[in-house]
PDB file of N, CA, C and O in Angstrom:
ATOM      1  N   UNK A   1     -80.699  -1.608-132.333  1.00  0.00           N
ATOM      2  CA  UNK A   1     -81.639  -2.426-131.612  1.00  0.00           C
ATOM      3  C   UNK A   1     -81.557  -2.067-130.128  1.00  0.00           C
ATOM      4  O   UNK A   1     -80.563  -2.081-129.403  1.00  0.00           O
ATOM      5  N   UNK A   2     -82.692  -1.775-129.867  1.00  0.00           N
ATOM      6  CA  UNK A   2     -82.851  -1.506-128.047  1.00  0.00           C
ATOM      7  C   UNK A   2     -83.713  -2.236-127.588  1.00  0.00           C
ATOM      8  O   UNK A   2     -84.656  -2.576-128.302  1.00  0.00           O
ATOM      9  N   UNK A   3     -83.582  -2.747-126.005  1.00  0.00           N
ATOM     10  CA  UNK A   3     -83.812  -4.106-125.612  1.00  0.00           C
ATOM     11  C   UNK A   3     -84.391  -3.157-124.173  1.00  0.00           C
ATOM     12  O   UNK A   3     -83.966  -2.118-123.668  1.00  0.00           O
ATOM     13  N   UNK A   4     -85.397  -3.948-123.866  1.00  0.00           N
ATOM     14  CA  UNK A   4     -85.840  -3.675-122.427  1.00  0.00           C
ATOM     15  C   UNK A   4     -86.210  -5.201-121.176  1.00  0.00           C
ATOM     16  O   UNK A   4     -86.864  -6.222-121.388  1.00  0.00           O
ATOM     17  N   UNK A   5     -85.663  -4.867-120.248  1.00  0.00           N
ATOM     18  CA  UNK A   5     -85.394  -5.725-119.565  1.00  0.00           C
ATOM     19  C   UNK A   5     -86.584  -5.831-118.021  1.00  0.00           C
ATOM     20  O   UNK A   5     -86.162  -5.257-117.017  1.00  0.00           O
ATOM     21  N   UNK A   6     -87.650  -6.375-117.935  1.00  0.00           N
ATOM     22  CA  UNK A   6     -88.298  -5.729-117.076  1.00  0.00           C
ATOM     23  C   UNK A   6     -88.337  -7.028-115.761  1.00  0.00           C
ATOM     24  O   UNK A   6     -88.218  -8.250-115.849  1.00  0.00           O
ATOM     25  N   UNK A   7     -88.535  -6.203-114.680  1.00  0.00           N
ATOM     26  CA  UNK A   7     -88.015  -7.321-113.525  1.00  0.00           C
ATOM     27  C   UNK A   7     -86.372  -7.774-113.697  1.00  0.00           C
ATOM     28  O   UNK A   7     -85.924  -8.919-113.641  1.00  0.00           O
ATOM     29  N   UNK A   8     -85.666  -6.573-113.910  1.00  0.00           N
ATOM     30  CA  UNK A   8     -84.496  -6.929-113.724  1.00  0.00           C
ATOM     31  C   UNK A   8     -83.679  -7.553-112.820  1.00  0.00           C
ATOM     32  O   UNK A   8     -82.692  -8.212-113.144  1.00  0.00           O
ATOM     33  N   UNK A   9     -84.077  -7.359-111.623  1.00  0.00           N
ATOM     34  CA  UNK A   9     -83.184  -7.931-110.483  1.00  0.00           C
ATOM     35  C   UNK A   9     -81.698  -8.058-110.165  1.00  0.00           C
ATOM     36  O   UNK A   9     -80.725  -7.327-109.978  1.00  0.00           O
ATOM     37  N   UNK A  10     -82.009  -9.343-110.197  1.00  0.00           N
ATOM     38  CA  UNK A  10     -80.527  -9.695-109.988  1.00  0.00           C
ATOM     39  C   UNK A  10     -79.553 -10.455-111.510  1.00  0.00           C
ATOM     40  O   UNK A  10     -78.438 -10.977-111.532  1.00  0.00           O
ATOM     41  N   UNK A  11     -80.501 -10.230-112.565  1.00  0.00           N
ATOM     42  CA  UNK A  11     -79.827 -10.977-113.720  1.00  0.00           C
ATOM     43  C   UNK A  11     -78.452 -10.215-114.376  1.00  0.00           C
ATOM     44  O   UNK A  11     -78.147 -10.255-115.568  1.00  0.00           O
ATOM     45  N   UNK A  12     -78.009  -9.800-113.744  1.00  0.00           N
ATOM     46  CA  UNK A  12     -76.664  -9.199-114.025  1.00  0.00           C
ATOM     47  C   UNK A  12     -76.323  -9.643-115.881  1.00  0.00           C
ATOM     48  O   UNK A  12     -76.515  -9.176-117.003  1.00  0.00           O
ATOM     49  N   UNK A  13     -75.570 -11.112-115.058  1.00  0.00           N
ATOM     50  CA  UNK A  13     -75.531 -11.809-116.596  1.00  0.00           C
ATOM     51  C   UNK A  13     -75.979 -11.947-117.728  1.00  0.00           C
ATOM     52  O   UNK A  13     -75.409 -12.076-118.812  1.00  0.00           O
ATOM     53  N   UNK A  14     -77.351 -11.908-117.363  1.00  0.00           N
ATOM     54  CA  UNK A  14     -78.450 -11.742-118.548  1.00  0.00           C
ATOM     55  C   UNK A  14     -78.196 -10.463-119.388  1.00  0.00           C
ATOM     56  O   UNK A  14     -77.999 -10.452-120.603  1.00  0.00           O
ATOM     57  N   UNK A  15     -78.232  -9.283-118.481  1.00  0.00           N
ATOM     58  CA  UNK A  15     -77.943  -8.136-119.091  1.00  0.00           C
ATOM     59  C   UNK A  15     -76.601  -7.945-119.665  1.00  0.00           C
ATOM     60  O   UNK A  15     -76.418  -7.805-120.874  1.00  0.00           O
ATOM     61  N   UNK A  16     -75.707  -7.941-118.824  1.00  0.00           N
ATOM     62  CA  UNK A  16     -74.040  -8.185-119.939  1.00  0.00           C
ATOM     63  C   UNK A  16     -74.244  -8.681-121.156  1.00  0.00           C
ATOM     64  O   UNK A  16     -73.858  -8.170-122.207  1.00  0.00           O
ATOM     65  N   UNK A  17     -75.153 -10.172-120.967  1.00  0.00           N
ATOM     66  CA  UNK A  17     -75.012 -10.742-122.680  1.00  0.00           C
ATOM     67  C   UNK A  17     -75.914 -10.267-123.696  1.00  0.00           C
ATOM     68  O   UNK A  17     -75.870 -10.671-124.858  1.00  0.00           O
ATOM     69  N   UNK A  18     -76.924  -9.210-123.165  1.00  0.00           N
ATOM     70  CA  UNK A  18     -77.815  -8.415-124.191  1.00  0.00           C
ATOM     71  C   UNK A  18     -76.751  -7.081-124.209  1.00  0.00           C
ATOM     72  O   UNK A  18     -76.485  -6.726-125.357  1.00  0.00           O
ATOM     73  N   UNK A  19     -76.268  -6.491-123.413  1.00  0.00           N
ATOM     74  CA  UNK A  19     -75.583  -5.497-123.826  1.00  0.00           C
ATOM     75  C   UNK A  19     -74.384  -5.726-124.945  1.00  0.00           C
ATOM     76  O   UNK A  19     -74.167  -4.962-125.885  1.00  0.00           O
ATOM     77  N   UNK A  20     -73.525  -7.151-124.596  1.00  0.00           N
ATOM     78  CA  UNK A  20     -72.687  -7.511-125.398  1.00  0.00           C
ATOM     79  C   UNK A  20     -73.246  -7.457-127.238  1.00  0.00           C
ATOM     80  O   UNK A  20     -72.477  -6.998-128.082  1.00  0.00           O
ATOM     81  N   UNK A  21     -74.220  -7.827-127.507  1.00  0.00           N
ATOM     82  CA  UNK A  21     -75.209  -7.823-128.939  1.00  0.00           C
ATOM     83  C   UNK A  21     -75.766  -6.781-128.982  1.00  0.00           C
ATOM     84  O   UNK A  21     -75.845  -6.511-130.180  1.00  0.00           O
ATOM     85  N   UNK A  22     -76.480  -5.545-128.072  1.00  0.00           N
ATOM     86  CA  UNK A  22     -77.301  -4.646-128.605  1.00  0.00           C
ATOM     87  C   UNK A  22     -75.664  -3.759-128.858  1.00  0.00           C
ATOM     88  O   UNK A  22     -75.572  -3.286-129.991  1.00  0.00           O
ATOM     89  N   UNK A  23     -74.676  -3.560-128.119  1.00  0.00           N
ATOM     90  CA  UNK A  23     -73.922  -2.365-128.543  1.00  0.00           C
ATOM     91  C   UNK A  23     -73.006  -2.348-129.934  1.00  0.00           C
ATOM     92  O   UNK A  23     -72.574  -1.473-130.685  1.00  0.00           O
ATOM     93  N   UNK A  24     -72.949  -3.852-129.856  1.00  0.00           N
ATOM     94  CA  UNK A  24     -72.311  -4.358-131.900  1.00  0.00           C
ATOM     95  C   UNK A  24     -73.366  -3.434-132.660  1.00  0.00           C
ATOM     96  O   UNK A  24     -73.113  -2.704-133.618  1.00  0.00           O
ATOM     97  N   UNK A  25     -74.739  -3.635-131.968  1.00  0.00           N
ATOM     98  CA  UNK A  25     -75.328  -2.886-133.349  1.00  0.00           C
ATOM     99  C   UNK A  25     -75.840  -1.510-133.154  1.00  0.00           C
ATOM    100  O   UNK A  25     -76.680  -0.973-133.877  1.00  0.00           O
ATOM    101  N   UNK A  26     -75.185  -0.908-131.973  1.00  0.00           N
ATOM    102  CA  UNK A  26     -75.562   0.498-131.964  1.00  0.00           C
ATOM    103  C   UNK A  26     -76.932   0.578-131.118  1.00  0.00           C
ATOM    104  O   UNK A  26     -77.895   1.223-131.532  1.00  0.00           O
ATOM    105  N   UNK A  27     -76.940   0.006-130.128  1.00  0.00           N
ATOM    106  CA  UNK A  27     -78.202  -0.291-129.364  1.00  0.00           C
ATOM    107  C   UNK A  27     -77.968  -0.310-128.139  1.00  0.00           C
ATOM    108  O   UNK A  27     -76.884  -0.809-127.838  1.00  0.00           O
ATOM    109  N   UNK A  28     -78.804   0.175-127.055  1.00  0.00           N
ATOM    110  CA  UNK A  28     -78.759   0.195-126.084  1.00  0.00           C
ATOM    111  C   UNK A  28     -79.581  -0.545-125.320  1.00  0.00           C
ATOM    112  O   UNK A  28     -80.741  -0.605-125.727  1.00  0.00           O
ATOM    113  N   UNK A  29     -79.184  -1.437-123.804  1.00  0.00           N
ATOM    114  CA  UNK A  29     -80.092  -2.161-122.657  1.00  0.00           C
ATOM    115  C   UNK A  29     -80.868  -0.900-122.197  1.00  0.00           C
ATOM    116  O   UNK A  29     -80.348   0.213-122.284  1.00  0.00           O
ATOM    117  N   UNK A  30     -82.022  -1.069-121.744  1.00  0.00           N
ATOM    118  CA  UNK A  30     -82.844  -0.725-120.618  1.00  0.00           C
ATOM    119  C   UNK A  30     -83.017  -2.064-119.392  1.00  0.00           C
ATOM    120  O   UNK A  30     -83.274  -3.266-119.328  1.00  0.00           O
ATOM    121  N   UNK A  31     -82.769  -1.214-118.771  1.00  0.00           N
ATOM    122  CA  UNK A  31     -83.580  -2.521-117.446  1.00  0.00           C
ATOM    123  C   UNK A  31     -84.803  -1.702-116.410  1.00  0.00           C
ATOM    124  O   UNK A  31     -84.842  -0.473-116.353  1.00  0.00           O
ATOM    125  N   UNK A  32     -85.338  -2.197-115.974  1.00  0.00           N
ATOM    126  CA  UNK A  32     -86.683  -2.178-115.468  1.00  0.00           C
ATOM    127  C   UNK A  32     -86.756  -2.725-113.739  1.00  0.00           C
ATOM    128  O   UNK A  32     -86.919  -3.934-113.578  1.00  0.00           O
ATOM    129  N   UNK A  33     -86.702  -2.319-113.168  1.00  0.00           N
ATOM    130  CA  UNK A  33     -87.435  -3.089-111.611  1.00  0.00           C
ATOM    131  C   UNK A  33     -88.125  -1.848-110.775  1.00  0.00           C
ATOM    132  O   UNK A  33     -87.976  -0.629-110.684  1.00  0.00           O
ATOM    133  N   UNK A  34     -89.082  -3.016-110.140  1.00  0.00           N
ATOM    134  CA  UNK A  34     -89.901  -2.088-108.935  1.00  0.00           C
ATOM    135  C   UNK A  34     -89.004  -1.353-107.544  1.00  0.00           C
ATOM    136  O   UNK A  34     -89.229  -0.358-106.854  1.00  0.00           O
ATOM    137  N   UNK A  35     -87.586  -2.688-107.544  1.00  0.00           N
ATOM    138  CA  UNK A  35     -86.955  -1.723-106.904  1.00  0.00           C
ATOM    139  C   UNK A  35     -85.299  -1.436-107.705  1.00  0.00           C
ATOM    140  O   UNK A  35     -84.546  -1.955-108.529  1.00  0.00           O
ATOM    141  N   UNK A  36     -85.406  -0.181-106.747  1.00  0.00           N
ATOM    142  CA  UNK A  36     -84.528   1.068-107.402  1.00  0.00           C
ATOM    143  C   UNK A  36     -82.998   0.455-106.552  1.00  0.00           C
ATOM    144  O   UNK A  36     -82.025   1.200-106.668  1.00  0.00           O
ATOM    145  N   UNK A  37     -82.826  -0.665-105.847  1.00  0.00           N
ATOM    146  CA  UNK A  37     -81.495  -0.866-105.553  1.00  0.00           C
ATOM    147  C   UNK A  37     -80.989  -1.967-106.288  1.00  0.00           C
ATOM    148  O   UNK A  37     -79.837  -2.378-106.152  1.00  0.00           O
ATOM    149  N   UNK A  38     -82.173  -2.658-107.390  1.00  0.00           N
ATOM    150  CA  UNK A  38     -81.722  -4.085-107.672  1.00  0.00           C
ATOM    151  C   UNK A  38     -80.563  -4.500-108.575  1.00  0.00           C
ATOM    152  O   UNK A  38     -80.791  -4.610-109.780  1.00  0.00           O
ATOM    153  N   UNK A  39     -79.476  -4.713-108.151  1.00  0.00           N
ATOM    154  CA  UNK A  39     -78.224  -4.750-108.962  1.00  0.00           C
ATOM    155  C   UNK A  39     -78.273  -4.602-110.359  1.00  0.00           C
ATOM    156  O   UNK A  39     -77.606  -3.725-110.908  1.00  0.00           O
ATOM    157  N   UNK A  40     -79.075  -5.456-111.059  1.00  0.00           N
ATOM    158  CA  UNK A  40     -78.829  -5.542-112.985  1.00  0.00           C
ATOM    159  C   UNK A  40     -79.232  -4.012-113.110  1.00  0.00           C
ATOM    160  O   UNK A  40     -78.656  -3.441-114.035  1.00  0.00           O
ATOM    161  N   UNK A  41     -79.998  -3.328-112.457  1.00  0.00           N
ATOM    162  CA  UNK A  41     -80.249  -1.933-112.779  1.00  0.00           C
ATOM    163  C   UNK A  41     -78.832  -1.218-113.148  1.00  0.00           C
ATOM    164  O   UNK A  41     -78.783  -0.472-114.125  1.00  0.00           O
ATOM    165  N   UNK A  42     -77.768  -1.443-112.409  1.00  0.00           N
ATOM    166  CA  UNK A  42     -76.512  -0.774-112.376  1.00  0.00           C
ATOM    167  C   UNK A  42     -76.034  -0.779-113.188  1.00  0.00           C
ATOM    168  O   UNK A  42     -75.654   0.320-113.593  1.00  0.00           O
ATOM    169  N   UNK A  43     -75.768  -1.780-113.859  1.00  0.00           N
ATOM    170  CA  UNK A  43     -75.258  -2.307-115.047  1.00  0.00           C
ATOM    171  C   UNK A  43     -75.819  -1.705-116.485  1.00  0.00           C
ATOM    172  O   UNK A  43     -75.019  -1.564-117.410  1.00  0.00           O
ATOM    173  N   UNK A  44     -77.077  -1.388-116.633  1.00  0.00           N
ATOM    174  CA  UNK A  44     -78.031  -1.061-117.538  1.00  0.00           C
ATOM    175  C   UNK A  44     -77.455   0.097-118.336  1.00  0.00           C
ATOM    176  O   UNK A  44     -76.683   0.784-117.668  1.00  0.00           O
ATOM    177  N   UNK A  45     -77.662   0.559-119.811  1.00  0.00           N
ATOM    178  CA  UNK A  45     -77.194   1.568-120.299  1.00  0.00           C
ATOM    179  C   UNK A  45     -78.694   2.995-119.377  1.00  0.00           C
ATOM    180  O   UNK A  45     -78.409   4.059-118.826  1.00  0.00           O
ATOM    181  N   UNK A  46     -79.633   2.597-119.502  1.00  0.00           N
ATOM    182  CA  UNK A  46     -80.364   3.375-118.447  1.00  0.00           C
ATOM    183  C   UNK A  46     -81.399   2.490-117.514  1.00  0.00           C
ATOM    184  O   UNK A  46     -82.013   1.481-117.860  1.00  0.00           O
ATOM    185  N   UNK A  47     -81.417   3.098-116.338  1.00  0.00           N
ATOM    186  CA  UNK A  47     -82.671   1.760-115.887  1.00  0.00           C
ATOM    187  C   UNK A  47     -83.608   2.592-115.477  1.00  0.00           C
ATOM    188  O   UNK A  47     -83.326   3.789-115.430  1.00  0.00           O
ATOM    189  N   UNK A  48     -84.940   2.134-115.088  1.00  0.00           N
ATOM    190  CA  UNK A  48     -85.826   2.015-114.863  1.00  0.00           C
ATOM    191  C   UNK A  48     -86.597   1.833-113.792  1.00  0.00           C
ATOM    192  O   UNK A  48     -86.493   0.716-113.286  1.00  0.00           O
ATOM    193  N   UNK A  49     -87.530   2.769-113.153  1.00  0.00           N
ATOM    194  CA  UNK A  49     -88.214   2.260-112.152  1.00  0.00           C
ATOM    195  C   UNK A  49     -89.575   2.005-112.837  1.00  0.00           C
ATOM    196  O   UNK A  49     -90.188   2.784-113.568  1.00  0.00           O
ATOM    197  N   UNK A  50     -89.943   0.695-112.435  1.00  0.00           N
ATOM    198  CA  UNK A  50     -91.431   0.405-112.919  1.00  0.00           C
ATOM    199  C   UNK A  50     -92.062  -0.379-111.857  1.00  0.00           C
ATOM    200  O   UNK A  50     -91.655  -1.353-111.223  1.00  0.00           O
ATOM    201  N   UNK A  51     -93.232   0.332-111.814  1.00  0.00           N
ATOM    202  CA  UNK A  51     -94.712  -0.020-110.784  1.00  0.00           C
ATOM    203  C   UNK A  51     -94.545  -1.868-110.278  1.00  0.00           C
ATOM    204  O   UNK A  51     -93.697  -2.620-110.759  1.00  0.00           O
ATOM    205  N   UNK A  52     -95.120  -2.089-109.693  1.00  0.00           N
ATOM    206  CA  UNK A  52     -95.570  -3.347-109.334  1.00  0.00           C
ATOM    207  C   UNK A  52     -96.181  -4.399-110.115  1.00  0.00           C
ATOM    208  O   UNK A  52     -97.346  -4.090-110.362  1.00  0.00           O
ATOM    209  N   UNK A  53     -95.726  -5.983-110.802  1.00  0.00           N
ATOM    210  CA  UNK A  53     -96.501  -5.738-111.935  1.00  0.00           C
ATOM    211  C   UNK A  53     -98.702  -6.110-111.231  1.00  0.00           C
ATOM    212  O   UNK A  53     -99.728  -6.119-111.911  1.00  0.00           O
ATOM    213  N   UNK A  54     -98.545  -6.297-109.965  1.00  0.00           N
ATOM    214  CA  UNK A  54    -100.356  -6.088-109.766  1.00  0.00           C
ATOM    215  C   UNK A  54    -100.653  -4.620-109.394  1.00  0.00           C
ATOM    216  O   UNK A  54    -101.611  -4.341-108.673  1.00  0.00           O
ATOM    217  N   UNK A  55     -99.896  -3.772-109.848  1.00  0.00           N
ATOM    218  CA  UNK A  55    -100.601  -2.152-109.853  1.00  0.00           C
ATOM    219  C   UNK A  55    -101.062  -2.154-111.366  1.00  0.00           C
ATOM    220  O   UNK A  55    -100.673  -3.031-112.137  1.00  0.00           O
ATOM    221  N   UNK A  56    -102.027  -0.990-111.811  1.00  0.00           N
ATOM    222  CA  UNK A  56    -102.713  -1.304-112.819  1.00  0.00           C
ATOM    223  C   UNK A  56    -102.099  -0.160-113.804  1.00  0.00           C
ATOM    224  O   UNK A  56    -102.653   0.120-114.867  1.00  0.00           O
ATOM    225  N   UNK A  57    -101.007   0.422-113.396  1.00  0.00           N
ATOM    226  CA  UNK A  57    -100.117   1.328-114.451  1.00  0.00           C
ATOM    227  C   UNK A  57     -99.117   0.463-114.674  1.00  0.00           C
ATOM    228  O   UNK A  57     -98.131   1.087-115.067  1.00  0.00           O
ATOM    229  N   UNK A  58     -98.864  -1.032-114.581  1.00  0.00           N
ATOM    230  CA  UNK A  58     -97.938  -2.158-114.802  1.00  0.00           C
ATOM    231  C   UNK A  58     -97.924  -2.137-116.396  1.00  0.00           C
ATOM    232  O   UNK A  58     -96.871  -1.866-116.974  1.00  0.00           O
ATOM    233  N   UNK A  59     -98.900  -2.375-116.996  1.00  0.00           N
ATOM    234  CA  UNK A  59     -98.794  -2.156-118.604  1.00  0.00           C
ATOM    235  C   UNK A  59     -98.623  -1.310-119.288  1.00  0.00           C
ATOM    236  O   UNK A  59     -97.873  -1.286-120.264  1.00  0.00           O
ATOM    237  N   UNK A  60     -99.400  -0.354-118.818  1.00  0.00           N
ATOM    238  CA  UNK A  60     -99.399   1.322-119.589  1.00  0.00           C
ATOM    239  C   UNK A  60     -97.888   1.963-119.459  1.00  0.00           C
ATOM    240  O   UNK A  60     -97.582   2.823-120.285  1.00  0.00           O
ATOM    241  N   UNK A  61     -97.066   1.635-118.597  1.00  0.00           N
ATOM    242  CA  UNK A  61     -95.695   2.295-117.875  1.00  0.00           C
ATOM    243  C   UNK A  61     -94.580   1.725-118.946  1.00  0.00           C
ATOM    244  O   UNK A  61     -94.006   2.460-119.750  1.00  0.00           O
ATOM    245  N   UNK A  62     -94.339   0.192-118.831  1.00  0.00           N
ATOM    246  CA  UNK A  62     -93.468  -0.913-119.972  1.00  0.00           C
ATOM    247  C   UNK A  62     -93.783  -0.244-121.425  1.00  0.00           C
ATOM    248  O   UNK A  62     -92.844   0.053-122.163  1.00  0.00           O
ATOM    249  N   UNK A  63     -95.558   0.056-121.931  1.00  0.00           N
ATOM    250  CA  UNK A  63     -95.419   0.341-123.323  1.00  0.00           C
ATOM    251  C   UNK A  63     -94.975   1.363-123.825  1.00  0.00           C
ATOM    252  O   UNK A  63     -94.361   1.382-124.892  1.00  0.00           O
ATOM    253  N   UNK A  64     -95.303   2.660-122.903  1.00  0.00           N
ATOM    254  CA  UNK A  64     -94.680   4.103-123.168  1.00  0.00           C
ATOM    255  C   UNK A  64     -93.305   3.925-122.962  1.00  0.00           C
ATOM    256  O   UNK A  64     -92.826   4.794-123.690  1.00  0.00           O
ATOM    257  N   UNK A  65     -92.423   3.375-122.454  1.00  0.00           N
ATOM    258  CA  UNK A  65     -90.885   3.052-122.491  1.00  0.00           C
ATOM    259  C   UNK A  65     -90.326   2.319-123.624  1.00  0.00           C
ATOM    260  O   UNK A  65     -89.172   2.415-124.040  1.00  0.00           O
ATOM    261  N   UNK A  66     -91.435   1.437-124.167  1.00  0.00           N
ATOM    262  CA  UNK A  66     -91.110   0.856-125.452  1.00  0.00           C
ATOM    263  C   UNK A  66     -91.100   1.856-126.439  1.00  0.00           C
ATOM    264  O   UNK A  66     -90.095   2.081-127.113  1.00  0.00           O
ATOM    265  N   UNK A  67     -92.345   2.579-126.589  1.00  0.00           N
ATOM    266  CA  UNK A  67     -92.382   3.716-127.679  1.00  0.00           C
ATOM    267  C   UNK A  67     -91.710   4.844-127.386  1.00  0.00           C
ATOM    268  O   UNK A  67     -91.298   5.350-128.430  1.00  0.00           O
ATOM    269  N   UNK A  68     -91.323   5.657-126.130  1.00  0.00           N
ATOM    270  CA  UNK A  68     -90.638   6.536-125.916  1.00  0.00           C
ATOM    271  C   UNK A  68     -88.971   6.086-125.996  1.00  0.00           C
ATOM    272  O   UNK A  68     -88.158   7.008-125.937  1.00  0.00           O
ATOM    273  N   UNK A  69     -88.501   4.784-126.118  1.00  0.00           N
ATOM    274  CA  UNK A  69     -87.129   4.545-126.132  1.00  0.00           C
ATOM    275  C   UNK A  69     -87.009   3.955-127.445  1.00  0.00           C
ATOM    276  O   UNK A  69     -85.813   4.011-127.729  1.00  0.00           O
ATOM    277  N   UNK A  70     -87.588   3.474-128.287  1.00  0.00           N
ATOM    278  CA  UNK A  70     -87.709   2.391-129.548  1.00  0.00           C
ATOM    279  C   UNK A  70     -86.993   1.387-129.740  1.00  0.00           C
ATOM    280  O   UNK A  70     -86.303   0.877-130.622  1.00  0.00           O
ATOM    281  N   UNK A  71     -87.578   1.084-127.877  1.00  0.00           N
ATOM    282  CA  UNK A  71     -87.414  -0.328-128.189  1.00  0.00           C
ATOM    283  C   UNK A  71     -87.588  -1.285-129.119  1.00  0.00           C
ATOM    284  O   UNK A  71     -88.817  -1.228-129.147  1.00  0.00           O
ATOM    285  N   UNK A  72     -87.316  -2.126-129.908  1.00  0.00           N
ATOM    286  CA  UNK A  72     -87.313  -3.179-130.663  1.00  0.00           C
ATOM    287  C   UNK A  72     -88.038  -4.775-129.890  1.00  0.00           C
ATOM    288  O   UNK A  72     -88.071  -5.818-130.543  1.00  0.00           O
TER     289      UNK A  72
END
């Protein structure tokens, strides 16, 4: 199971406790933010830079990461 995390920020925690469940089952976090310094990114098995969500590649960007990573 792989998990994507978008507007990651600062949820550190959030992400620990999805990483804690996706890696029992052989799964990896993604995290996601517009910016590239935002802590939970660090943490992430890979992160993500993604658009703004009022730029209009905001949707098209999240779904190809879903299907290019398989996400769940």
């Amino acid at each position: 199971m792989n998990v994507l995390l978008t507007s990651a920020g600062r949820r550190v925690s959030l992400l620990k406790a999805f990483k804690d469940v996706t890696h029992q089952q052989n799964g990896r976090v993604f995290a996601g933010d517009v910016d590239s310094l935002a802590p939970a990114l660090y943490f992430a098995d890979q992160s993500l830079r993604l658009p703004r969500i009022d730029d209009s590649a905001y949707i098209p960007r999240p779904k190809a990461i879903v299907q290019n990573h398989h996400i769940n």
